[in-house]
CHARMM-style PDB file with segment names, atoms N, HN, CA, C and O in Angstrom:
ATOM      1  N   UNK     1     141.941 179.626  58.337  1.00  0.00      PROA
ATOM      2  CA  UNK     1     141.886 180.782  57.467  1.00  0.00      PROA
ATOM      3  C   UNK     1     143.008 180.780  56.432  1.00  0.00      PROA
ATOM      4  O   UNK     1     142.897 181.454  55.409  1.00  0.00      PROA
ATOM      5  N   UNK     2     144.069 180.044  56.677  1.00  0.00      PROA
ATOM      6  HN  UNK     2     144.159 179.496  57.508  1.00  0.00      PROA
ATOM      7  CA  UNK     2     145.253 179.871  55.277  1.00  0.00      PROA
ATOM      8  C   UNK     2     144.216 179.325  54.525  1.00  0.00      PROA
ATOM      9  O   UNK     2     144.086 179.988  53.496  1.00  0.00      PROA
ATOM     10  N   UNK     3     143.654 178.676  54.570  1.00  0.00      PROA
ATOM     11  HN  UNK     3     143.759 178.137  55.406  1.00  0.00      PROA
ATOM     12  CA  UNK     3     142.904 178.228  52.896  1.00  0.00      PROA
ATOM     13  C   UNK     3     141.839 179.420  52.364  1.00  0.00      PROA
ATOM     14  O   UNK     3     141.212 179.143  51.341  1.00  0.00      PROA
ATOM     15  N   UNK     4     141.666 180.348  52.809  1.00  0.00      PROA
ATOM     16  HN  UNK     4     142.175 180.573  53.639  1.00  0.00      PROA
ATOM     17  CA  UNK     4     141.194 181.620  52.501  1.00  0.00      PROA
ATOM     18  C   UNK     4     141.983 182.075  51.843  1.00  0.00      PROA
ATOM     19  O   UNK     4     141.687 182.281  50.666  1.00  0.00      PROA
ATOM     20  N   UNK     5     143.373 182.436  52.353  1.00  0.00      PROA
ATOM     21  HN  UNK     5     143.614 182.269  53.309  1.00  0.00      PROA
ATOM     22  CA  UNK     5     144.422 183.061  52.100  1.00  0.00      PROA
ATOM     23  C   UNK     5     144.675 182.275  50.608  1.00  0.00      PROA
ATOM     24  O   UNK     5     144.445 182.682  49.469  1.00  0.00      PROA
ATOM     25  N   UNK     6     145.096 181.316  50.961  1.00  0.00      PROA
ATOM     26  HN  UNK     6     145.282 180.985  51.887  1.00  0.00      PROA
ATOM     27  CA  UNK     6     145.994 180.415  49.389  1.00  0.00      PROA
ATOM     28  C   UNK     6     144.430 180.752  47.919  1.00  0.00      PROA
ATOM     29  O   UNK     6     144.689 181.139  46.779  1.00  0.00      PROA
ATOM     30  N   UNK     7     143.478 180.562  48.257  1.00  0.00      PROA
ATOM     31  HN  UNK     7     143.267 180.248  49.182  1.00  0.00      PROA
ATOM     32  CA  UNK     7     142.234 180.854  47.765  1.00  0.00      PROA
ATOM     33  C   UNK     7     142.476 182.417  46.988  1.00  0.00      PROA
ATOM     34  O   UNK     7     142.418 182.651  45.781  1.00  0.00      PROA
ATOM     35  N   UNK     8     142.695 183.152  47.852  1.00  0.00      PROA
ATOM     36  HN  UNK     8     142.742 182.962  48.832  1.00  0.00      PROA
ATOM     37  CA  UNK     8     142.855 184.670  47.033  1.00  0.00      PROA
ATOM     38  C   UNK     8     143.876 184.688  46.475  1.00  0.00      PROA
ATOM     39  O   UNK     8     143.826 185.416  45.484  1.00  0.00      PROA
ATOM     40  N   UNK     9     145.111 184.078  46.681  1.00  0.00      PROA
ATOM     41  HN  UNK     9     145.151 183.486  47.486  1.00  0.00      PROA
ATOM     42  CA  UNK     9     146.551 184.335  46.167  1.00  0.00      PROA
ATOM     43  C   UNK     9     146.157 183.360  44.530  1.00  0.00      PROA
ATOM     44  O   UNK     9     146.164 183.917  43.432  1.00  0.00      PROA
ATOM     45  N   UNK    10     145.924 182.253  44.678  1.00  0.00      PROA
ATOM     46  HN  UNK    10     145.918 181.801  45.570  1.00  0.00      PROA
ATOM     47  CA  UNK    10     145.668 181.315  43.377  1.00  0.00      PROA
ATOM     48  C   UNK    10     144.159 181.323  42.987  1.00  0.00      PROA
ATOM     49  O   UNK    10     143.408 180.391  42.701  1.00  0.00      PROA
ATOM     50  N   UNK    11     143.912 182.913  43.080  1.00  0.00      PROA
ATOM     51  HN  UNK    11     144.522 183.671  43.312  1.00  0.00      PROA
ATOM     52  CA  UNK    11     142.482 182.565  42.285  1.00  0.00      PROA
ATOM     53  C   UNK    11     142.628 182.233  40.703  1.00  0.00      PROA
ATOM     54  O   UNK    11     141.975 181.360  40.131  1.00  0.00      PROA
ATOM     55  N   UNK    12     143.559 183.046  40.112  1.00  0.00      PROA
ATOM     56  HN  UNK    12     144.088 183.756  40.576  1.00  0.00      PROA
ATOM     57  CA  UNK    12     143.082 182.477  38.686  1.00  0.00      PROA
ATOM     58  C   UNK    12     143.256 181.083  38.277  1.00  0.00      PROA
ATOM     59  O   UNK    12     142.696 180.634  37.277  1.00  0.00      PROA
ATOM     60  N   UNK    13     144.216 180.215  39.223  1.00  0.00      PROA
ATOM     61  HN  UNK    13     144.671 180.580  40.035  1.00  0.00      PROA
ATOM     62  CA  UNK    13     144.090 178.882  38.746  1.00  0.00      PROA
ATOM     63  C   UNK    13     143.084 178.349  39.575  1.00  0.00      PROA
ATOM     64  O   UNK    13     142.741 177.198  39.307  1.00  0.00      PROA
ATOM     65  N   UNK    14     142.494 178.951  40.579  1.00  0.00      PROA
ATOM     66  HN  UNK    14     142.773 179.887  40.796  1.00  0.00      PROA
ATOM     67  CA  UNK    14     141.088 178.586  40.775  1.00  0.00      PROA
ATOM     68  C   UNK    14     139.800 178.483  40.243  1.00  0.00      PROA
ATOM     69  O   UNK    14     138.952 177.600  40.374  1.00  0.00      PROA
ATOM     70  N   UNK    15     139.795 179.666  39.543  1.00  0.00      PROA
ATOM     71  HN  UNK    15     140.483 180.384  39.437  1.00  0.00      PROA
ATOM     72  CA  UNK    15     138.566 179.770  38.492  1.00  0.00      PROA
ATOM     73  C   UNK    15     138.967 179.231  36.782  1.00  0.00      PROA
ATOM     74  O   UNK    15     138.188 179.362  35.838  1.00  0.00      PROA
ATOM     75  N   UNK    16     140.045 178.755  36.715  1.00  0.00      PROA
ATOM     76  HN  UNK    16     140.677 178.650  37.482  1.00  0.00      PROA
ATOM     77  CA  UNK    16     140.342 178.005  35.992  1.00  0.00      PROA
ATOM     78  C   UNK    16     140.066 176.426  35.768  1.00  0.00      PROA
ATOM     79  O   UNK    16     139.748 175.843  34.731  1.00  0.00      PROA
ATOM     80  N   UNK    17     140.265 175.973  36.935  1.00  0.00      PROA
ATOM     81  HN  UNK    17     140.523 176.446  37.777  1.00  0.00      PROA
ATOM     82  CA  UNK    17     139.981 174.686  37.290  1.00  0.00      PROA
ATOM     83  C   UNK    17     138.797 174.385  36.998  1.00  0.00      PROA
ATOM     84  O   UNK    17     138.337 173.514  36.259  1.00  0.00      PROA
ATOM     85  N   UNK    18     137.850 175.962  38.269  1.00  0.00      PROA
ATOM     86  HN  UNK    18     138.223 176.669  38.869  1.00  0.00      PROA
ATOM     87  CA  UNK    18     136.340 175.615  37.920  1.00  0.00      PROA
ATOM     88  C   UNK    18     135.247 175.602  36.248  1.00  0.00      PROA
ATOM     89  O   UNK    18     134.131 175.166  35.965  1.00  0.00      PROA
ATOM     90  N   UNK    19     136.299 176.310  35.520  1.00  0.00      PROA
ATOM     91  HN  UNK    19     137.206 176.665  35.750  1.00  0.00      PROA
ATOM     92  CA  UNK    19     135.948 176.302  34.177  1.00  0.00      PROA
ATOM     93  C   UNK    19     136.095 175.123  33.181  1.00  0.00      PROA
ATOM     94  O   UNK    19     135.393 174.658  32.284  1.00  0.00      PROA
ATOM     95  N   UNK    20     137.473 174.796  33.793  1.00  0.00      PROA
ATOM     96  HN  UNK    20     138.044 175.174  34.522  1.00  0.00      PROA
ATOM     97  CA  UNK    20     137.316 173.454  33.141  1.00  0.00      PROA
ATOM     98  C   UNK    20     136.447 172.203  33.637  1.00  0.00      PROA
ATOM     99  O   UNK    20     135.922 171.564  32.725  1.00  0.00      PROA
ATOM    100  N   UNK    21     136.316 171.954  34.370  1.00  0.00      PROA
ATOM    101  HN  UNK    21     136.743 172.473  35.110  1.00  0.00      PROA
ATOM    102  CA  UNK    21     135.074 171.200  35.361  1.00  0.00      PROA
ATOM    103  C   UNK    21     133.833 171.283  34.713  1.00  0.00      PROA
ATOM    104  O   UNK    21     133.153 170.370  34.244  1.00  0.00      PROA
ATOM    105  N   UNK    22     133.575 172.747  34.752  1.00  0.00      PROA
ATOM    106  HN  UNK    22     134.127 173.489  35.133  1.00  0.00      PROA
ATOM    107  CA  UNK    22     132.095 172.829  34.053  1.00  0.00      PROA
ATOM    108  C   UNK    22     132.362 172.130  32.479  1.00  0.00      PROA
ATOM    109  O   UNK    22     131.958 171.044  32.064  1.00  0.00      PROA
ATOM    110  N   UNK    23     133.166 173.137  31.799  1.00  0.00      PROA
ATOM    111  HN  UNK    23     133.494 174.020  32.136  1.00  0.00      PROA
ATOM    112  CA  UNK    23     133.238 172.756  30.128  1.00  0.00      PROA
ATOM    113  C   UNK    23     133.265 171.230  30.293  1.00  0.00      PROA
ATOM    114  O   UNK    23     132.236 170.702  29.871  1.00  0.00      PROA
ATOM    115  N   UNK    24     134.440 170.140  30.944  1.00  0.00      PROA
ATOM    116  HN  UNK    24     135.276 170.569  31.287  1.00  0.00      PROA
ATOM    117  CA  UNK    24     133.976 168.428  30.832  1.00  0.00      PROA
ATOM    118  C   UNK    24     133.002 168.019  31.003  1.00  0.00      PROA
ATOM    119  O   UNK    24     132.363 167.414  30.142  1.00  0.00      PROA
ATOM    120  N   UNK    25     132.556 168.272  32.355  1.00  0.00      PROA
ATOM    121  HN  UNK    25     133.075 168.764  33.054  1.00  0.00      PROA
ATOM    122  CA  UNK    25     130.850 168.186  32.557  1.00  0.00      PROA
ATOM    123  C   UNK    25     129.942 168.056  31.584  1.00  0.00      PROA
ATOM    124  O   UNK    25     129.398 166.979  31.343  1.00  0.00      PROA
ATOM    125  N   UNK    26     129.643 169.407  30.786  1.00  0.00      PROA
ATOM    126  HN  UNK    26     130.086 170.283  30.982  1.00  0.00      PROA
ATOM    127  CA  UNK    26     128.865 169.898  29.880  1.00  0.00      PROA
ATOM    128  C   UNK    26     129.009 168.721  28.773  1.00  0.00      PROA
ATOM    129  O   UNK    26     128.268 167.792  28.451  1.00  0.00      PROA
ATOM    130  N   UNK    27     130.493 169.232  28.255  1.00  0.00      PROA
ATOM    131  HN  UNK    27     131.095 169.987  28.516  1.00  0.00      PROA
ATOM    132  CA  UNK    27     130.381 168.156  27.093  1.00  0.00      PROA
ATOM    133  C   UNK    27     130.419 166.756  27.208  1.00  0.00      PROA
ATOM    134  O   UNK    27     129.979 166.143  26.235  1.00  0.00      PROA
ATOM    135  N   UNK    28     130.902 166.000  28.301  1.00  0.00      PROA
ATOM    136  HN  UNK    28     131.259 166.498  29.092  1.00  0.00      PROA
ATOM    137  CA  UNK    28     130.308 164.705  28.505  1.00  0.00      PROA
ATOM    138  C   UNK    28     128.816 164.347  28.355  1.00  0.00      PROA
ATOM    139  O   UNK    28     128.416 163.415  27.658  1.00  0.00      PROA
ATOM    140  N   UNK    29     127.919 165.290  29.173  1.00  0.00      PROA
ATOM    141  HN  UNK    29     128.244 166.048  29.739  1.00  0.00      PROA
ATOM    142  CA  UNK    29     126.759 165.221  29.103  1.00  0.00      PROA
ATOM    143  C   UNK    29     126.249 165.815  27.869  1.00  0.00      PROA
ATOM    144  O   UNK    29     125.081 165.509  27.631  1.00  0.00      PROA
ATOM    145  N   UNK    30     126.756 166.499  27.115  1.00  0.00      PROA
ATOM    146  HN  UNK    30     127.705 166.748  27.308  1.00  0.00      PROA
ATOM    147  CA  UNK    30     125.635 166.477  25.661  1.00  0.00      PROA
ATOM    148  C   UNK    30     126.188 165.527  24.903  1.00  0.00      PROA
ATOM    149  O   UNK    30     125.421 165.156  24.015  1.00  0.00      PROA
ATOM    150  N   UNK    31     127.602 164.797  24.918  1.00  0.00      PROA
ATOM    151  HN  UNK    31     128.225 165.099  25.640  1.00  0.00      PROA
ATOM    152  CA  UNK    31     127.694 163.458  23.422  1.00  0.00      PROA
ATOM    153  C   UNK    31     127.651 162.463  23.847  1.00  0.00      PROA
ATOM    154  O   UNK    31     127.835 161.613  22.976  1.00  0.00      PROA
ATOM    155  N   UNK    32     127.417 161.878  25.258  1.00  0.00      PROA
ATOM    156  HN  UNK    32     127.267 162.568  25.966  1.00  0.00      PROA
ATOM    157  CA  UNK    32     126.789 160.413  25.911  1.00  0.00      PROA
ATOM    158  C   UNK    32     125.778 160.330  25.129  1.00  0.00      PROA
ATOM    159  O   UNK    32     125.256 161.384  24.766  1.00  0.00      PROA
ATOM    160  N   UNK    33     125.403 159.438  24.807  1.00  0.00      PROA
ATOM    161  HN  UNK    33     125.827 158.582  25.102  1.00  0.00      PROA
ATOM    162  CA  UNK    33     123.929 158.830  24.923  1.00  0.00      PROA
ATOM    163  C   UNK    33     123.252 158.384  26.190  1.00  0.00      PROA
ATOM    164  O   UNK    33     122.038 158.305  26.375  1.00  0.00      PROA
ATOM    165  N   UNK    34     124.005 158.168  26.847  1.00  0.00      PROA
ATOM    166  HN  UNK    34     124.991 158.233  26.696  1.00  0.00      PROA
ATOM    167  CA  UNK    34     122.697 157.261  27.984  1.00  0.00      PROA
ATOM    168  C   UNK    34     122.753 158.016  29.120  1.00  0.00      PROA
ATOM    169  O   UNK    34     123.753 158.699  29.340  1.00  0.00      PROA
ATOM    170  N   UNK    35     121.831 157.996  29.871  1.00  0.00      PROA
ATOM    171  HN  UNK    35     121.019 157.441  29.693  1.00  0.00      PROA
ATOM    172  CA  UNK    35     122.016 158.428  31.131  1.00  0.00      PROA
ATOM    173  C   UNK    35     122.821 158.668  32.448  1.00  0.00      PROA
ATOM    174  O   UNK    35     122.970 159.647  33.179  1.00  0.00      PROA
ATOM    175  N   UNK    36     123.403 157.040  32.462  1.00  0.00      PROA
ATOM    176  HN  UNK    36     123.283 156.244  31.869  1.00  0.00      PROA
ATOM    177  CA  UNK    36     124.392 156.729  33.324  1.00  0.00      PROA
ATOM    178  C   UNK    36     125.142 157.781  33.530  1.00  0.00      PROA
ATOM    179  O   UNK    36     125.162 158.353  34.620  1.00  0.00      PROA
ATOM    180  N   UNK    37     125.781 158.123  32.597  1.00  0.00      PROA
ATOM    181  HN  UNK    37     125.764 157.659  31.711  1.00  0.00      PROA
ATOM    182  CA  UNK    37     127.323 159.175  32.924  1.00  0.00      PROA
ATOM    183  C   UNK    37     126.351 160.569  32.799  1.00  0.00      PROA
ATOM    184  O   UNK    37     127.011 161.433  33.375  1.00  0.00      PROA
ATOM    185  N   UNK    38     125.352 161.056  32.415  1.00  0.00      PROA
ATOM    186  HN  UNK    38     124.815 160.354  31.947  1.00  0.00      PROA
ATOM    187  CA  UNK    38     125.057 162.139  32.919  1.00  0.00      PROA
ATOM    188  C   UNK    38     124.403 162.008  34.572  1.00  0.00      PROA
ATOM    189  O   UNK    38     124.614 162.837  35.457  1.00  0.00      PROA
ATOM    190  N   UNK    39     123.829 161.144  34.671  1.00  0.00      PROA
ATOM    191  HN  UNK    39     123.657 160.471  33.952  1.00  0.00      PROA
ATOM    192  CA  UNK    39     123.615 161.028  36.037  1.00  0.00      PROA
ATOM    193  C   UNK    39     124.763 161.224  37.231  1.00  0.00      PROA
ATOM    194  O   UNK    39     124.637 161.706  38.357  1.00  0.00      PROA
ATOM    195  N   UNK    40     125.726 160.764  36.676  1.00  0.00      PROA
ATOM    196  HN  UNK    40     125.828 160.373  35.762  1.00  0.00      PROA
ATOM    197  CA  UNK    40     126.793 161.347  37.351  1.00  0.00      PROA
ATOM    198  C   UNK    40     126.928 162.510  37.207  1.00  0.00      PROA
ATOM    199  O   UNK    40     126.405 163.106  38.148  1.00  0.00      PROA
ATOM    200  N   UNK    41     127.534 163.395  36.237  1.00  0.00      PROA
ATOM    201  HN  UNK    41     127.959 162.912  35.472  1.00  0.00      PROA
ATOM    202  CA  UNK    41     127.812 164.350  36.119  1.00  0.00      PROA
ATOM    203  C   UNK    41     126.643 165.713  36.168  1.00  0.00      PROA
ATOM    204  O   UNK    41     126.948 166.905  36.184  1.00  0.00      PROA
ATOM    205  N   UNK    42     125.516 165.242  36.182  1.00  0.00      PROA
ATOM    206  HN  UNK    42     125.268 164.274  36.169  1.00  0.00      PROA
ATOM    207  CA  UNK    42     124.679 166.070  36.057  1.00  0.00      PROA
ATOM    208  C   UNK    42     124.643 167.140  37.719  1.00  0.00      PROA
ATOM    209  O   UNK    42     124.544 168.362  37.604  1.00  0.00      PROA
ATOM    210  N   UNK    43     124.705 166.695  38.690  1.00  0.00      PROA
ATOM    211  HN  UNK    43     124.786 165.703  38.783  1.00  0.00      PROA
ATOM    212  CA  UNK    43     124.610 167.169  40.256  1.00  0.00      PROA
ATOM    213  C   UNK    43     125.739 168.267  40.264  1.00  0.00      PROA
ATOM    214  O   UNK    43     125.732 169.327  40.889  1.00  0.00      PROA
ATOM    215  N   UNK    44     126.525 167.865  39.587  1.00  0.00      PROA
ATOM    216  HN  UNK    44     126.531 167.003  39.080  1.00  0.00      PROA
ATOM    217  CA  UNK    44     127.825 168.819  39.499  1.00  0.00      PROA
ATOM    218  C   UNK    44     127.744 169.658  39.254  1.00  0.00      PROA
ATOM    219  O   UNK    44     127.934 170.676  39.920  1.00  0.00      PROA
ATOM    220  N   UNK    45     127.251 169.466  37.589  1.00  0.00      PROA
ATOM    221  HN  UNK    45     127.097 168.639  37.049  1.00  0.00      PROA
ATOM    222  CA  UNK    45     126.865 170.821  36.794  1.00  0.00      PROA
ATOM    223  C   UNK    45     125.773 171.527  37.624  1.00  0.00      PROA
ATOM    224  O   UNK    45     125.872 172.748  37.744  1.00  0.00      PROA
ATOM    225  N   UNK    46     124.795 170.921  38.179  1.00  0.00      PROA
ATOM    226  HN  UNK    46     124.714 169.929  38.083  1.00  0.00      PROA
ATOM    227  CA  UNK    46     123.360 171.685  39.003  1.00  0.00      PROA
ATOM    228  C   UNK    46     124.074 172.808  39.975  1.00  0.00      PROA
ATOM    229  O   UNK    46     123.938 174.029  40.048  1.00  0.00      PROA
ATOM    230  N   UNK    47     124.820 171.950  40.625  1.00  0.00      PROA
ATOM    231  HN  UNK    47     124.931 170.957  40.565  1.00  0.00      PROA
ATOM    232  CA  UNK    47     125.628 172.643  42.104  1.00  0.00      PROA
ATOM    233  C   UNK    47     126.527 173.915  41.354  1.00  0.00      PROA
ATOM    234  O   UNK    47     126.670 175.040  41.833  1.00  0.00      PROA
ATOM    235  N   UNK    48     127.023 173.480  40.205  1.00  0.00      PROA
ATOM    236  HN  UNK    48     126.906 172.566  39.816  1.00  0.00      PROA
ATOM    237  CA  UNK    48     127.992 174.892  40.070  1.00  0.00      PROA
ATOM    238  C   UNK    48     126.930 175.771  39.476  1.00  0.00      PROA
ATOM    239  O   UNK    48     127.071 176.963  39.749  1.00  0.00      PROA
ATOM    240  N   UNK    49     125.764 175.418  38.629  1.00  0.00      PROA
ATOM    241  HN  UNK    49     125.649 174.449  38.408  1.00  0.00      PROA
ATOM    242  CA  UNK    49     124.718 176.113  37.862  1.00  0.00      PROA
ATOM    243  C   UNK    49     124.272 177.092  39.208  1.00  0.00      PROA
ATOM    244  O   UNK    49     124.401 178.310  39.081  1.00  0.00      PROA
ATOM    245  N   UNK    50     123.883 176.677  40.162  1.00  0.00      PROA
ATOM    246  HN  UNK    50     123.778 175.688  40.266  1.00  0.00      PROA
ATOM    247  CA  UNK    50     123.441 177.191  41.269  1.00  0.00      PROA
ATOM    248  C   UNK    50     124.341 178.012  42.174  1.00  0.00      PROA
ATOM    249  O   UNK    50     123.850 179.002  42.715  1.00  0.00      PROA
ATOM    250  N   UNK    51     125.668 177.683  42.402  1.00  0.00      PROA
ATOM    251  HN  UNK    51     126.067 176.878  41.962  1.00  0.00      PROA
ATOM    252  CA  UNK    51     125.950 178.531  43.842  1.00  0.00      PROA
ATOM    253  C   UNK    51     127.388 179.054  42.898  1.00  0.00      PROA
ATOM    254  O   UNK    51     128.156 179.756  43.556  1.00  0.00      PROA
ATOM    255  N   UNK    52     127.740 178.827  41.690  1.00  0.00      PROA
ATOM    256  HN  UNK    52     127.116 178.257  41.155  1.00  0.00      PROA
ATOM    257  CA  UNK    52     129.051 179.198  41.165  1.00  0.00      PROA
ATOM    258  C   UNK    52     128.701 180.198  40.114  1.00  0.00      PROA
ATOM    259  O   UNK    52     129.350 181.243  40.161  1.00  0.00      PROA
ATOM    260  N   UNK    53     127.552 180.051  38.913  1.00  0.00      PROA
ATOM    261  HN  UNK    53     127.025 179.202  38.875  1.00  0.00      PROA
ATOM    262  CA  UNK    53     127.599 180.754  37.875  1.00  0.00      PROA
ATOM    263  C   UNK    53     127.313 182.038  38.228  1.00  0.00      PROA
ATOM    264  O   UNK    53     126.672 182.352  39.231  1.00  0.00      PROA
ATOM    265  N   UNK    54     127.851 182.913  37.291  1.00  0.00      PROA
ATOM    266  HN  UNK    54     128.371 182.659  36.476  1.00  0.00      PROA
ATOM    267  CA  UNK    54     127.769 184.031  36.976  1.00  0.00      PROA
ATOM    268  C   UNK    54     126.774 184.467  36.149  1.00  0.00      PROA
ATOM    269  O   UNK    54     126.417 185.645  36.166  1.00  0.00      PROA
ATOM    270  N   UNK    55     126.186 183.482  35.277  1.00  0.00      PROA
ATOM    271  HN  UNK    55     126.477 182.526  35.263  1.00  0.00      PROA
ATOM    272  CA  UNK    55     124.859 183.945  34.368  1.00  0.00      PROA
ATOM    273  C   UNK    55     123.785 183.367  34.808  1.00  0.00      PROA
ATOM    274  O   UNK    55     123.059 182.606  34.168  1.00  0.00      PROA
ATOM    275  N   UNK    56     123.644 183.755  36.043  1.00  0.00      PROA
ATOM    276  HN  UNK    56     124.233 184.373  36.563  1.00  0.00      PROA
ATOM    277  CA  UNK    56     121.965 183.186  36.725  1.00  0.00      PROA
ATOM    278  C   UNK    56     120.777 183.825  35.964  1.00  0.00      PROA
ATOM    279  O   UNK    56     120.520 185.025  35.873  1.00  0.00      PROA
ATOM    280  N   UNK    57     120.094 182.757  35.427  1.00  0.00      PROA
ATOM    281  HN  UNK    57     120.303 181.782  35.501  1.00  0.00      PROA
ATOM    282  CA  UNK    57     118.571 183.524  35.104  1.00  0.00      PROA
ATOM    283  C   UNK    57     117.614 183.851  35.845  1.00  0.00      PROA
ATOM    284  O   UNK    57     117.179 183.251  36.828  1.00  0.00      PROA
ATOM    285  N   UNK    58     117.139 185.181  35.207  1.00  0.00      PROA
ATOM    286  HN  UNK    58     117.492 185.668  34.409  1.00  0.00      PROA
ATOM    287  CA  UNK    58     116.483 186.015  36.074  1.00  0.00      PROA
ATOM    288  C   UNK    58     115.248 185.496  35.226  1.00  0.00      PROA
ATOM    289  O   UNK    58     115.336 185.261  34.021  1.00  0.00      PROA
ATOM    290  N   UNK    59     113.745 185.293  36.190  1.00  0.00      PROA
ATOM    291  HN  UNK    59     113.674 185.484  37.169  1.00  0.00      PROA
ATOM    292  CA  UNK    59     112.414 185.005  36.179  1.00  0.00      PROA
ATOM    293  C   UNK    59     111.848 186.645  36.245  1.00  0.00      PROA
ATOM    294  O   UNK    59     111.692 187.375  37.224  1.00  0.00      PROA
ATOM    295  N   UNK    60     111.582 186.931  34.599  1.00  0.00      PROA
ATOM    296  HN  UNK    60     111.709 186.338  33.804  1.00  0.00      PROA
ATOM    297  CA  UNK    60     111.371 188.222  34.061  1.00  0.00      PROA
ATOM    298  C   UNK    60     109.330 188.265  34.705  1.00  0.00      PROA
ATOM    299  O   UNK    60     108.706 189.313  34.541  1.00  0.00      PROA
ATOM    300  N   UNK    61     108.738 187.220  35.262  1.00  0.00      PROA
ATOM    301  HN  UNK    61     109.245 186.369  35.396  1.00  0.00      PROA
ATOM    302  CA  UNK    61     107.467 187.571  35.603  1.00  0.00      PROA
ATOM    303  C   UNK    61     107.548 188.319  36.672  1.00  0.00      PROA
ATOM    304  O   UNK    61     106.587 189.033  36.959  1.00  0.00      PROA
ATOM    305  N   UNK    62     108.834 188.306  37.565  1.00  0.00      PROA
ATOM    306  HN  UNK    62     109.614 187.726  37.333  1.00  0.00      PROA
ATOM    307  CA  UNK    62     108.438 188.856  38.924  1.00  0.00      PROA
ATOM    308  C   UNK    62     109.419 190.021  38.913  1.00  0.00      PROA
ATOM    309  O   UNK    62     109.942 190.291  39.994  1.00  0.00      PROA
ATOM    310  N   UNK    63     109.772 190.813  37.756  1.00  0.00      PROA
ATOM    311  HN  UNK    63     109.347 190.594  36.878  1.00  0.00      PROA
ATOM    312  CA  UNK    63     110.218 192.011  37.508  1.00  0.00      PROA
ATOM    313  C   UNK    63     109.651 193.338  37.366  1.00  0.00      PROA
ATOM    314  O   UNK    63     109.130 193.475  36.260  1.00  0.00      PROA
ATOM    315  N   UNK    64     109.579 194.302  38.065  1.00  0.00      PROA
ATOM    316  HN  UNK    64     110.002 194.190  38.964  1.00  0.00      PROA
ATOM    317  CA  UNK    64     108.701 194.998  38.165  1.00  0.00      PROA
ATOM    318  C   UNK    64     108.798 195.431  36.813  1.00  0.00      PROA
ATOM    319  O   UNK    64     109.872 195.312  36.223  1.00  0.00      PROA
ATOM    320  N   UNK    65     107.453 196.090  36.063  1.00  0.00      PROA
ATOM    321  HN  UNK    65     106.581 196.187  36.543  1.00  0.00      PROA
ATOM    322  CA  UNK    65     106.978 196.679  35.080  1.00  0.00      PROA
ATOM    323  C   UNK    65     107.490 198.467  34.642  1.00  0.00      PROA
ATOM    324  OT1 UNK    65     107.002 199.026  33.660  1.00  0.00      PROA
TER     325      UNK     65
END
């Protein structure tokens, strides 16, 4: 549970880190050309797209009327 602890005490250089992570990510993968290095980097970006972001899109068909 200390890594809980150190976790809440250094969050902002936590969510710092994770910001910069994404932003390299991102821009590696849009000025590559080839696949290779997004193939790497792409799982990363998926995994934080998925269990980290804050701007999850919402699927407006299954919103009630």
């Amino acid at each position: 549970m200390e890594w809980v602890k150190w976790i809440i005490a250094n969050w902002a250089d936590v969510a710092k880190i994770i910001a910069e992570v994404i932003g390299a990510a991102s821009v590696i993968i849009a000025i590559t050309p080839t696949l290779k290095d997004d193939n790497f980097w792409l799982p990363i970006v998926k995994f934080i797209g998925k269990y980290i972001a804050l701007n999850k899109k919402v699927d407006d068909t299954k919103r009630p009327k």
